[in-house]
C-alpha positions in Angstrom: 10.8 14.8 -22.3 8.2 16.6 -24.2 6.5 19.4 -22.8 3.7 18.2 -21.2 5.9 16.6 -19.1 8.1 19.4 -18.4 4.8 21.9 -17.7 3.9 19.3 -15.2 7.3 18.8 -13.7 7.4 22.8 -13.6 4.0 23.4 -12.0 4.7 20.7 -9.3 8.2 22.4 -8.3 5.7 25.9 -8.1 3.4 23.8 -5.7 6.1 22.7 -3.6 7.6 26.1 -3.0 4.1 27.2 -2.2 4.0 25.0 0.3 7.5 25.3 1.8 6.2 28.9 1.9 2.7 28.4 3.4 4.5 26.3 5.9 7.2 28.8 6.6 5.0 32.0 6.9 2.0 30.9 8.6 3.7 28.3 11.4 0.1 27.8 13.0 -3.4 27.9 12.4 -6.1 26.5 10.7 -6.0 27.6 7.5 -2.5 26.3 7.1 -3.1 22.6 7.7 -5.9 23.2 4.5 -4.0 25.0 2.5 -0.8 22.3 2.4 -3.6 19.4 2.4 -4.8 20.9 -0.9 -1.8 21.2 -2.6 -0.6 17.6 -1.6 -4.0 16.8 -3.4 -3.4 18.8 -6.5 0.3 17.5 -6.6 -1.1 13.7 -6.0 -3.8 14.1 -8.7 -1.0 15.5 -11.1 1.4 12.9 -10.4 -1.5 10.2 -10.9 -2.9 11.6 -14.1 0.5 12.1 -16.2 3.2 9.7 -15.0 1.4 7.0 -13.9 -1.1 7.6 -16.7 -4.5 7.0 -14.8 -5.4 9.5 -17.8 -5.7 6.5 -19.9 -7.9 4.2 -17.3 -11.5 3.4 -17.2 -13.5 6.2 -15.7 -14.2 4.1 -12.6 -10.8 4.9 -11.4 -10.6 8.4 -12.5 -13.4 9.1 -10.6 -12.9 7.1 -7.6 -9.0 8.7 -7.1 -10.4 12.2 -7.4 -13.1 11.1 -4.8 -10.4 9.5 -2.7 -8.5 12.8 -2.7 -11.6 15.3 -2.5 -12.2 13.4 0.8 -8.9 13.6 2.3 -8.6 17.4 1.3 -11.9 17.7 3.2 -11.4 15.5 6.2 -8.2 17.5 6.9 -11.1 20.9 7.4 -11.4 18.8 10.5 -8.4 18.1 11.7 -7.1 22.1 11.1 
């Protein structure tokens, strides 16, 4: 693996343990359901852009997976 790949790997296992922790710390309220919902997003977008390589894609579907996951982030304001 070259490092790019390795960073990635590395800052996805960081996001994970932040939200194990956000989870385990702050069992209710609103800010929590946010908080995990944005880093699912940051850890989709990072899985999307460097191993299944929508890097390399038309801008079309660059834009319209970080619109897809800007809206989810945001819809999930209303559900917390």
């Amino acid at each position: 693996m070259n490092f790019t790949l390795e960073r990635t790997w590395g800052v996805l296992v960081l996001l994970t343990i932040g939200t194990a922790l956000i989870a385990h710390f702050f069992p209710e309220g609103t800010g929590v359901v946010v908080g995990i919902m944005t880093l699912a997003g940051i850890k989709f977008l990072l899985v999307a852009f460097q191993f299944i390589e929508i890097k390399k894609a038309h801008g079309f579907w660059k834009a319209s997976l970080i619109f897809y996951v800007v809206l989810m982030v945001l819809l999930s304001f209303t559900a917390g």
